[in-house]
N, C-alpha and C positions, 0 to 999 in steps of 0.2 A: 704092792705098787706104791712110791712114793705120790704123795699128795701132787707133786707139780704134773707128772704123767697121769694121774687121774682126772684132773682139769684140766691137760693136753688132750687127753683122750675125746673129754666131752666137747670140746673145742672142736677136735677133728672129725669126731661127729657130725656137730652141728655144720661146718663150713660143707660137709659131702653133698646136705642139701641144699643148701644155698646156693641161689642163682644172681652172682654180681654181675651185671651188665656196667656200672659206673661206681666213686666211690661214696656217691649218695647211698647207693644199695646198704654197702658198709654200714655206715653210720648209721642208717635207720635199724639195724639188724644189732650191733653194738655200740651205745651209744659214746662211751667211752674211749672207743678206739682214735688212734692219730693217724690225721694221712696225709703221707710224705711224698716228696719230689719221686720222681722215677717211678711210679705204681704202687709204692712204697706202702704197709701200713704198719702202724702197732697195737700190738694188741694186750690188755691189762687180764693178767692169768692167776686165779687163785687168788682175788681181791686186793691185786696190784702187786703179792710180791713173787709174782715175776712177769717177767716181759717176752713177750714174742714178734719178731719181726719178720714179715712173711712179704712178698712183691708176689702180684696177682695181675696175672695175666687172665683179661676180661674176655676177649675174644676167643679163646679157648677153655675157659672155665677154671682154669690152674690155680695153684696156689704154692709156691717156692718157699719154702723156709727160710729163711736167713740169719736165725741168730734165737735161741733159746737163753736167757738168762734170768738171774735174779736183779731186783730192781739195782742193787748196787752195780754189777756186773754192766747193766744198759746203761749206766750212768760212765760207764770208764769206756764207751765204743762211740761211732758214728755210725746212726742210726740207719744214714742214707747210702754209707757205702760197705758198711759189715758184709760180710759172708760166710756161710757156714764153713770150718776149718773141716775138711775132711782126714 
């Protein structure tokens, strides 16, 4: 398993237990993370090189993906309206 899927992993892990009510929750939980317009967050994966951007739906508990890259890759999108290409 490459390194970025091994700190996705732990990632997805950790977010199963996590209970975000607001995006305070976030930030106390990684302090790192950016949090963007529309529920929007980012996430710093594998000591920043890469990026994850996920919109979290609080009142349900969700967590949406929206865009896995390496820091260059986040750097050539928007951040706020990316989508995962299917």
């Amino acid at each position: 398993m490459s390194p970025k899927y091994t700190h996705l992993k732990s990632w997805v892990d950790e977010v199963k237990k996590a209970n975000w009510e607001q995006p305070s929750d976030i930030k106390e939980q990684y302090r790192s993370a950016s949090i963007l317009k529309n529920r929007r967050v980012v996430f710093n994966i594998k000591g920043n090189d890469y990026r994850l951007i996920v919109s979290v739906a609080y009142r349900y508990q969700a967590v949406y993906v929206k865009f896995v890259g390496t820091h260059a890759e986040y750097d050539a999108i928007d951040a706020e309206t990316v989508e995962m290409e299917h």
